[in-house]
C-alpha positions as CSV (number, residue, x, y, z in Angstrom):
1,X,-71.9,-63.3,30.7
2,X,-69.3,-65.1,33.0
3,X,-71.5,-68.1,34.5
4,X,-69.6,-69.3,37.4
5,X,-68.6,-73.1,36.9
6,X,-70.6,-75.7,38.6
7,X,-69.4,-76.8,41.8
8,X,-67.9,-80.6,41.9
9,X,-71.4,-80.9,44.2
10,X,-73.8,-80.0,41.2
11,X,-72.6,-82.3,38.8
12,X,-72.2,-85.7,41.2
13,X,-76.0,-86.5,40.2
14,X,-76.4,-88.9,37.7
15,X,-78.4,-86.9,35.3
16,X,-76.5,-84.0,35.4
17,X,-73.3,-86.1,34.5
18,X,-74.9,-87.8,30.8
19,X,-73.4,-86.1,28.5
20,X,-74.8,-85.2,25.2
21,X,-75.8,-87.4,22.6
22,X,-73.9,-87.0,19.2
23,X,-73.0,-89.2,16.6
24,X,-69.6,-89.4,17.2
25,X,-69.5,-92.1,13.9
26,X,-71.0,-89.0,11.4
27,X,-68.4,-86.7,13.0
28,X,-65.6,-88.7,11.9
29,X,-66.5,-88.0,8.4
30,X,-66.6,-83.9,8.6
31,X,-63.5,-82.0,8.9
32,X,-63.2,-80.0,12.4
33,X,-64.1,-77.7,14.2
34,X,-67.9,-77.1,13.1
35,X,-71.0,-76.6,15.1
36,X,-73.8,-79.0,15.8
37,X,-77.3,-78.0,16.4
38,X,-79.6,-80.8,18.0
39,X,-82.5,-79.9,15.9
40,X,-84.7,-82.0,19.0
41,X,-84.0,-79.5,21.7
42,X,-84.1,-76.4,19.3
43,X,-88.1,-77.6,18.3
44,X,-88.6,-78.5,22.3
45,X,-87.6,-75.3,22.9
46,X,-89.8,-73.6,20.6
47,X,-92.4,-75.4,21.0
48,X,-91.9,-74.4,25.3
49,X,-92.3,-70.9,24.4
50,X,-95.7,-71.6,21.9
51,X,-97.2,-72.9,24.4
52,X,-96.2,-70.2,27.4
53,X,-98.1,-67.6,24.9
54,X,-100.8,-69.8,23.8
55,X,-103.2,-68.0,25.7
56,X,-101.9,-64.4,25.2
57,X,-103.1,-63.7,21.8
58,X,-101.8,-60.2,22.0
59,X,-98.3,-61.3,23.0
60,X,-95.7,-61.3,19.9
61,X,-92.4,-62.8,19.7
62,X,-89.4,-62.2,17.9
63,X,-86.0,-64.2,17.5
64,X,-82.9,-62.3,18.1
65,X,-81.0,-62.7,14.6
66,X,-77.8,-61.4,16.0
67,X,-77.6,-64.8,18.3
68,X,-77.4,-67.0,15.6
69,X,-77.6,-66.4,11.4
70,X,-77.5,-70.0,10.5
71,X,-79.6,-70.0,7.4
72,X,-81.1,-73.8,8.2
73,X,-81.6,-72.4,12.2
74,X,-83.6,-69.2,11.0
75,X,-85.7,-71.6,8.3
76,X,-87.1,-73.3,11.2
77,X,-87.4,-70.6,14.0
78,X,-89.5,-69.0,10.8
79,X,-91.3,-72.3,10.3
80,X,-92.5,-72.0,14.1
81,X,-94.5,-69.0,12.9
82,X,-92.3,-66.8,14.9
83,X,-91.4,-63.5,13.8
84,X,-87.6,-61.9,13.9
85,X,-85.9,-59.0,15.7
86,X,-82.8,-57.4,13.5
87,X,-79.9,-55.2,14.3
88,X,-78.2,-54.8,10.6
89,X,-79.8,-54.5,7.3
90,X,-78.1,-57.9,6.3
91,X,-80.0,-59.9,9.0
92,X,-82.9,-58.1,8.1
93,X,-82.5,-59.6,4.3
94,X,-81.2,-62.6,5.9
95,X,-84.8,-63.0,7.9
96,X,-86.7,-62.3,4.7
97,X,-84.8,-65.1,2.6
98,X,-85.7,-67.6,5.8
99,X,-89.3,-66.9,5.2
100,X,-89.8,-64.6,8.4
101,X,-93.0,-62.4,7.4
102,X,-92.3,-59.0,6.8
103,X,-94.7,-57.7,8.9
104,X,-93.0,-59.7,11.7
105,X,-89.7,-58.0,11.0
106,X,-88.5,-55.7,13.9
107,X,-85.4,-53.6,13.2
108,X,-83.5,-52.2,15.8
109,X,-79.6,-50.5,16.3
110,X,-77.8,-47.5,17.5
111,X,-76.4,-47.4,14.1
112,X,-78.6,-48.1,10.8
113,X,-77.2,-46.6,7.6
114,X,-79.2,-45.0,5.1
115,X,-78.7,-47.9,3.2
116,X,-79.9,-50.1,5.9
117,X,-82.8,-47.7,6.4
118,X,-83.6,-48.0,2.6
119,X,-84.0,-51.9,2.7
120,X,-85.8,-52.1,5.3
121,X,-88.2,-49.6,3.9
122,X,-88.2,-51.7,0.7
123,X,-89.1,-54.6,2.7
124,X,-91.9,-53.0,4.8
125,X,-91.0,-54.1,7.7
126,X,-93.3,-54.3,10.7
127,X,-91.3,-52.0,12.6
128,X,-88.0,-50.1,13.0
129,X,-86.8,-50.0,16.5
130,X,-85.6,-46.1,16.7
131,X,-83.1,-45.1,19.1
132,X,-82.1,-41.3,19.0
133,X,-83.9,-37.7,17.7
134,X,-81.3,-38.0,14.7
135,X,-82.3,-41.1,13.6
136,X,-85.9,-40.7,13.7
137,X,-85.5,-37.0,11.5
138,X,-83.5,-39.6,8.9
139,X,-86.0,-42.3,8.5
140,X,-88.6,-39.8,8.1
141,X,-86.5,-38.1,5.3
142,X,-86.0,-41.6,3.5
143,X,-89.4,-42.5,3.9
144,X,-90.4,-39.8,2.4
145,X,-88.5,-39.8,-0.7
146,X,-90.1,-43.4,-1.0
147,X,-93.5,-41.8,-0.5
148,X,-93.8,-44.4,2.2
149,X,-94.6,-44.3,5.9
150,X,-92.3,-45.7,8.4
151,X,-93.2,-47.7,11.1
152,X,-91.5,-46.7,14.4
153,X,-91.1,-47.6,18.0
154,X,-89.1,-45.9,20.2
155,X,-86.0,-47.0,22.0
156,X,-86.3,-45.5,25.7
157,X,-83.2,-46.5,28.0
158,X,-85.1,-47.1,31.3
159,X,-81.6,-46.6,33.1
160,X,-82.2,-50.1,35.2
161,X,-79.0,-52.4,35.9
162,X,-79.1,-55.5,35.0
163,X,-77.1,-58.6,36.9
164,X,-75.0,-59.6,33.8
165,X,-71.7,-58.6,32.7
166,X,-71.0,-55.3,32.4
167,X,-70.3,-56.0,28.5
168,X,-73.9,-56.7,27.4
169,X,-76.0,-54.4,30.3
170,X,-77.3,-52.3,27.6
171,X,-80.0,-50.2,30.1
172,X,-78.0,-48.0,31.7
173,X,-78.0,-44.0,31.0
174,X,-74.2,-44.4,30.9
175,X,-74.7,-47.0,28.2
176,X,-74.9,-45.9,23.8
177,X,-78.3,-47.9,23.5
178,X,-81.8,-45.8,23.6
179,X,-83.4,-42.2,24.1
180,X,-82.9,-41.1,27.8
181,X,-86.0,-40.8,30.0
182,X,-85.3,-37.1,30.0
183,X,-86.0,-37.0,26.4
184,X,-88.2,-39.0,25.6
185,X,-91.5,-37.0,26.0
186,X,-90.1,-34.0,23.4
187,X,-88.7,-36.9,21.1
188,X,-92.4,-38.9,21.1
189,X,-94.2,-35.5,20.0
190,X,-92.1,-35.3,17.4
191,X,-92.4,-38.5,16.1
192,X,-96.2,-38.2,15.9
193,X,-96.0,-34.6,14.1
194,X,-93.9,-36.2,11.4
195,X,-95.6,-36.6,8.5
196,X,-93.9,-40.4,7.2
197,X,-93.8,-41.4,11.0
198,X,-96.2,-43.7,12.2
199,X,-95.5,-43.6,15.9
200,X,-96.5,-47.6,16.8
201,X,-95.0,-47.6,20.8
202,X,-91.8,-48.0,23.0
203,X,-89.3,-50.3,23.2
204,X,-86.9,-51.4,26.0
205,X,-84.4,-53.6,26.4
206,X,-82.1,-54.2,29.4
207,X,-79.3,-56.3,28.9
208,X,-78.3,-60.2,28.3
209,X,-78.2,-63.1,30.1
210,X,-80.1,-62.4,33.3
211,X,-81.4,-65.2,35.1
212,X,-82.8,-62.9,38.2
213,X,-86.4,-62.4,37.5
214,X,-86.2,-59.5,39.9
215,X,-84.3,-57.5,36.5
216,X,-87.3,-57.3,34.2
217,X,-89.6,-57.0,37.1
218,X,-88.0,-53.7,37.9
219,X,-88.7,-53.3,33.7
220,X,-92.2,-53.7,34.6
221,X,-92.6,-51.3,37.3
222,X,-90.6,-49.0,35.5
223,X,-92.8,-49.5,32.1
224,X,-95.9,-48.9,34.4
225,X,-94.5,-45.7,35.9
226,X,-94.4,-44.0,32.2
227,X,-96.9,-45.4,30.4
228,X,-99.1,-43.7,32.8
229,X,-97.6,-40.8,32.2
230,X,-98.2,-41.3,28.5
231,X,-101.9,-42.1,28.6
232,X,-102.0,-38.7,30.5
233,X,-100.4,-37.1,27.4
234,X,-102.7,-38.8,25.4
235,X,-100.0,-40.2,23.5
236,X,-100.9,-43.3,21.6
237,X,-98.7,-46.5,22.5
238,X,-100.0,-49.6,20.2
239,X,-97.3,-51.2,21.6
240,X,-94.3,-52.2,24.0
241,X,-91.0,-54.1,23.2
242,X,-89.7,-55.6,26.4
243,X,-86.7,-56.7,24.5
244,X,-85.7,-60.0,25.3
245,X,-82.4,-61.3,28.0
246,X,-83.6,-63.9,29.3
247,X,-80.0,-66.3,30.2
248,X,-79.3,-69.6,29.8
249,X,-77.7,-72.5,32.4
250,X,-74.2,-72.9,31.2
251,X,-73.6,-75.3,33.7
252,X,-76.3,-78.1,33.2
253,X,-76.6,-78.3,29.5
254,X,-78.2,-81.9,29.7
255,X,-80.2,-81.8,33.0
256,X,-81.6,-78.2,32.1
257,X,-81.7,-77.5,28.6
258,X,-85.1,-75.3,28.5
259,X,-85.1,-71.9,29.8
260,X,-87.3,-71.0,32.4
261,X,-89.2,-69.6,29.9
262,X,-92.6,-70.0,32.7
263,X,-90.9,-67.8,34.9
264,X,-89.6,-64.9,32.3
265,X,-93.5,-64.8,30.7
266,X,-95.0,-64.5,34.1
267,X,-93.5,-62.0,35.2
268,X,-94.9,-59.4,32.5
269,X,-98.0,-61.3,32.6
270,X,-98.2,-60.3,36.6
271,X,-96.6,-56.9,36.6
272,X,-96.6,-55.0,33.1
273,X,-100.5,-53.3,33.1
274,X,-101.1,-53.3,29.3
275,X,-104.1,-51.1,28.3
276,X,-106.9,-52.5,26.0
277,X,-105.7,-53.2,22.4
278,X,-101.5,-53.3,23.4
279,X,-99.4,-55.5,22.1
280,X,-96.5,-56.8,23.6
281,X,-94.0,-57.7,21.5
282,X,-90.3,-60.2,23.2
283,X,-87.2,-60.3,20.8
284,X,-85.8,-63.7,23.1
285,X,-82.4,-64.6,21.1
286,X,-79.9,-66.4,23.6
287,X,-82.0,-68.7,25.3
288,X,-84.1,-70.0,22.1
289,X,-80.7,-71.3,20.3
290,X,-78.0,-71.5,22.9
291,X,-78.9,-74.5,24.1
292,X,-79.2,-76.9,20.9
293,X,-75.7,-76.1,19.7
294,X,-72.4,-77.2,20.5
295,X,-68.4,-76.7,19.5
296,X,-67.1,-80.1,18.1
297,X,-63.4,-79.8,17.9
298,X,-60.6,-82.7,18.0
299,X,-57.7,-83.1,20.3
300,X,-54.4,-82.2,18.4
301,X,-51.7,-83.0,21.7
302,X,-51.5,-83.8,25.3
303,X,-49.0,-81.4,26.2
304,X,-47.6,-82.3,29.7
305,X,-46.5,-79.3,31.2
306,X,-44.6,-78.6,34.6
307,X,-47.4,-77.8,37.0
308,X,-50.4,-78.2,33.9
309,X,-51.5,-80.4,31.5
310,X,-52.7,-79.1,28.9
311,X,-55.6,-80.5,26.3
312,X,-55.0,-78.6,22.8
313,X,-57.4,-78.1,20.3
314,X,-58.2,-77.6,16.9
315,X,-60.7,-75.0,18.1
316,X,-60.0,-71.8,19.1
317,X,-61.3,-68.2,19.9
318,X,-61.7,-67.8,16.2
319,X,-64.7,-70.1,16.5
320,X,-65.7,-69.5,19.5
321,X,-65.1,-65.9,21.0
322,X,-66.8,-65.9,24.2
323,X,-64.8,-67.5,26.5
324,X,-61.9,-65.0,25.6
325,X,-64.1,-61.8,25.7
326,X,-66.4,-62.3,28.5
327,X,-64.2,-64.8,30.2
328,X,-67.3,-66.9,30.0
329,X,-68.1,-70.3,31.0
330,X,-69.2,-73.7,28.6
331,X,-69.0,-77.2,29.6
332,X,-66.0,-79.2,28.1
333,X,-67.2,-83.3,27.5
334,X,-64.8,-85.7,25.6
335,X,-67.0,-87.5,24.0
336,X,-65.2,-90.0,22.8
337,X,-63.5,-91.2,26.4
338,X,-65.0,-93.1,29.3
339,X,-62.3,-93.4,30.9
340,X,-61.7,-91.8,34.1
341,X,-61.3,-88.5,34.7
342,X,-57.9,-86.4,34.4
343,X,-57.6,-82.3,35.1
344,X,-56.8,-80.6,31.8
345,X,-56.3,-76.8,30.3
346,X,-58.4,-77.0,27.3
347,X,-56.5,-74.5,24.8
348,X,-56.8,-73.8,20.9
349,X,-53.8,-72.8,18.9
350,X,-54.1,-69.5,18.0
351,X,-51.3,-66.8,18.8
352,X,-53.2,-65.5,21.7
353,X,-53.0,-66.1,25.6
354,X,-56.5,-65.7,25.8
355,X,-57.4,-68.6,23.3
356,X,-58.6,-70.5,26.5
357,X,-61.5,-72.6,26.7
358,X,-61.5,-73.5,30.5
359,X,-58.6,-74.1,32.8
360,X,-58.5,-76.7,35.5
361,X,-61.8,-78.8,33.4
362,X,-61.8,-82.6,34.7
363,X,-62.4,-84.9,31.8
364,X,-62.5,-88.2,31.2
365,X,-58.7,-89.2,30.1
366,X,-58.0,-86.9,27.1
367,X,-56.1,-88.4,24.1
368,X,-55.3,-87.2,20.6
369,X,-58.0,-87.4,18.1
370,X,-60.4,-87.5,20.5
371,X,-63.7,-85.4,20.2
372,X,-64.7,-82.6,22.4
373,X,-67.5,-81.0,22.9
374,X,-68.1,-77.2,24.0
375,X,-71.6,-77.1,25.1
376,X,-74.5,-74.3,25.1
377,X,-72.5,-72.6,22.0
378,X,-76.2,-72.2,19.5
379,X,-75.9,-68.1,20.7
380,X,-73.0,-66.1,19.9
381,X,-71.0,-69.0,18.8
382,X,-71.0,-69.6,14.9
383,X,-72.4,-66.1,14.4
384,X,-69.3,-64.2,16.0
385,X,-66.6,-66.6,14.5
386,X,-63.8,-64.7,12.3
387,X,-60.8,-65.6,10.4
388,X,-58.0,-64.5,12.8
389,X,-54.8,-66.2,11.9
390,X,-56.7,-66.6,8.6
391,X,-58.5,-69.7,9.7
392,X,-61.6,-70.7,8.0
393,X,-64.7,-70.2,8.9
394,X,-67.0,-72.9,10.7
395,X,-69.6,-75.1,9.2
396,X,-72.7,-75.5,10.7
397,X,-74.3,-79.5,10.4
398,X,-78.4,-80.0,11.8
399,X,-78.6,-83.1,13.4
400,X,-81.1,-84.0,11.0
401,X,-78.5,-84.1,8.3
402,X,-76.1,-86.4,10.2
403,X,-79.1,-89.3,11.0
């Protein structure tokens, strides 16, 4: 999503202005642009959400692959006893390899081959994620030629619009994700006449990067409304998948590094009615990783334009996409400069108008070789990089491994 730049007002207090701390003397040994995790905020972070479901025993969470992949990020996500929500059948083998239980393994997606099917069936997942008639008549037939039993929640688009970009609202009827509410009774008695179904529950999900609480309160309500209607049916719901969504502060990566994870939880501990025996189950991706991760890239020139100056990097949308496709916001820090601050367009070097970081960023007096520092890049950062303009792919360094 688009997060609106901080006013000059939000960031004159002193703790919002620290920047990050990096060890700017290790990065002078590794070839750039690569990512950095702080391994301290990602275990905060986790450790945050442990304890907001300490006390809800029947609450399950799992980490949203598709955010970040990093094989040494999953290892400890896994490690944390959390289990992991998947949308391909390689993160589903990449969960398994980071030690994520099997029977923690969600598996959701508008699109799972039959090969995908196959290894997750192999597997044994806890649960695939179903999302249309067609694809629940496929599992069954694969299943079955397994002699297995499949696992399967289903997928219901609760039609509710989220306040995000329009580019991950994924709740709408208008939008490819989930059986309509129309449907869903008809597709829910066939799942539980099938004879390699196991029909486990329903599973939403609204969108990403929504900081209004109001969103998955309207979930709630919603979820109430036909789950009533279900235990009228007499249809058997184990459990509910709230998805995840919960956003992030772009703005204030020092100052407010933790989600308001207190906020998201009490919301469904306050408004979802869960029957006796429900499980619950989150699939929180974004706001678990985003924060601990940043793009560390070196300036190449000061180029003095006209009307602009402009800061160019050796990072680019091949990196770090989100800026070009959502138009979204990071924070920009030299790192490497105190002194004061100059107005800079900070610009990679790929073939592209769009290869923009942020225009108009005030930094402390920009020179070449100095390092900057995108901020709040853990989520959809290394995972979405490519090789556009045939440019390598990123590494990804723990902060552990640069002590």
């Amino acid at each position: 999503m688009p997060a609106s730049p901080p006013s000059r007002e939000d960031l004159c207090g002193s703790t919002i202005m620290i920047k990050g701390t990096f060890p700017i003397q290790r990065f002078k040994e590794i070839e750039t642009p690569f990512y950095y995790y702080d391994t301290k905020v990602l275990r905060e972070t986790l450790d945050t959400i442990r304890e907001e479901l300490r006390n809800n025993t029947n609450y399950e969470m799992h980490y949203a692959i598709k955010a970040n992949a990093n094989p040494k990020i999953l290892r400890i996500i896994s490690a944390a006893g959390f289990g992991a929500d998947c949308v391909s059948g390689g993160e589903v083998r990449a969960a398994i390899e980071a030690g994520f239980p099997a029977n923690k393994v969600v598996f959701a997606g508008v699109g799972k081959s039959d090969r995908e099917i196959n290894l997750a069936l192999d597997y044994d997942i806890h649960c695939f994620n179903v999302e249309s008639e067609a694809e629940l008549l496929i599992i069954n037939e694969l299943a079955a030629q397994k002699d297995k039993v499949a696992r399967i929640a289903l997928r219901i688009n609760p039609n509710i619009g989220a306040h995000t970009h329009s580019n991950i609202t994924t709740g709408l009827a208008e939008n490819k994700f989930g059986i309509n509410l129309e449907q869903i009774e008809g597709v829910i008695e066939q799942a539980i006449a099938l004879p390699h179904i196991d029909f486990e529950g329903i599973h939403f999900h609204i969108g990403s990067q929504i900081l209004d609480m109001i969103d998955f309160v309207a979930l709630c309500n919603r979820i109430n409304e036909l789950t009533e209607v279900f235990a009228r049916r007499c249809y058997p719901i184990r459990s509910i998948n709230v998805g995840g969504g919960l956003g992030i502060d772009y703005g204030h990566p020092n100052h407010k590094y933790i989600p308001d994870f207190h906020s998201y939880f009490d919301v469904f501990r306050k408004h979802l009615h869960l029957s006796q025996g429900q499980t619950l189950h989150f699939e929180l991706g974004r706001s678990v990783v985003a924060q601990c991760g940043s793009l560390i890239s070196r300036v190449l020139y000061i180029k003095e334009g006209t009307c602009k100056r402009f800061a160019i990097i050796d990072g680019s949308m091949t990196e770090l996409i989100r800026p070009a496709l959502y138009q979204a916001y990071h924070r920009i820090e030299n790192i490497s400069s105190d002194e004061p601050e100059m107005t800079y367009d900070v610009v990679g070097p790929v073939c592209e108008s769009s290869d923009v970081f942020g225009k108009a960023v005030d930094l402390n007096a920009t020179h070449r070789g100095d390092f900057i520092a995108i901020r709040s890049a853990g989520a959809y950062g290394e995972i979405m990089a490519s090789q556009y303009n045939c440019h390598e792919l990123p590494k990804g360094y723990l902060s552990d491994e640069l002590i």
